[in-house]
C-alpha positions, 0 to 999 in steps of 0.5 A: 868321501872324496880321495884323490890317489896321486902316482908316477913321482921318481927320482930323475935327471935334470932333461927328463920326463915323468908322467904323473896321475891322480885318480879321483873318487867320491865327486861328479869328476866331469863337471869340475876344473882339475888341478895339479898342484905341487910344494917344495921344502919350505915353500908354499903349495903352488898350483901349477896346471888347470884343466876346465872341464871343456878342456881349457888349459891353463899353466903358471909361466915356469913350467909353459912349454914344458907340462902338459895337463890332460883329463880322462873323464872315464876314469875319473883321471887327471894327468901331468906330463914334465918334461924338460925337468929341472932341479927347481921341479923338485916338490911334492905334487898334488891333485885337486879341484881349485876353488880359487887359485889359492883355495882347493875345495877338497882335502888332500890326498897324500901327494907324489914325490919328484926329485931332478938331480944328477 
């Protein structure tokens, strides 16, 4: 059965920095490209990042600069890192691994919350 634990969301001011985790269990982890995904209120689910499994980033244009995805493979484990965050941010946020770039092949785990307000 595959799960995928999501962790790190807070509450933060805008310019500040989270670091988010998913920690993935019941697939081969390695050999999959990893996603982080997120979905405002009232917004479709977006996918934000893309790590291939040799390590090929990939980011949508309004968060360049200013995520960093990364993959630890022993530990099943994708990561974010948000800086420079900004009320527009503000969405519930999501691993998976994309099948296409509207269709991620596994369900969905019960996501993490990031708010950037003052």
């Amino acid at each position: 059965q595959v799960q995928f634990v999501e962790s790190g969301g807070d509450l933060v001011q805008p310019g500040g920095s989270l670091r988010l985790s998913c920690a993935a269990s019941g697939f081969i982890f390695s050999i999959y490209a990893m996603g982080w995904y997120r979905q405002a209120p009232g917004k479709q689910r977006e996918l934000v990042a893309t790590i291939t499994s040799s390590g090929i980033l990939n980011y949508i244009d309004s968060v360049k600069g200013r995520f960093t995805i990364s993959r630890d493979n022993a530990k099943n484990t994708v990561y974010l890192q948000m800086t420079s965050l900004k009320p527009e941010d503000t969405a519930v946020y999501y691993c998976n691994a994309p099948k296409t770039l509207e269709v991620a092949l596994y369900s969905w785990g019960q996501g993490t919350q990031v708010t950037v307000s003052s």
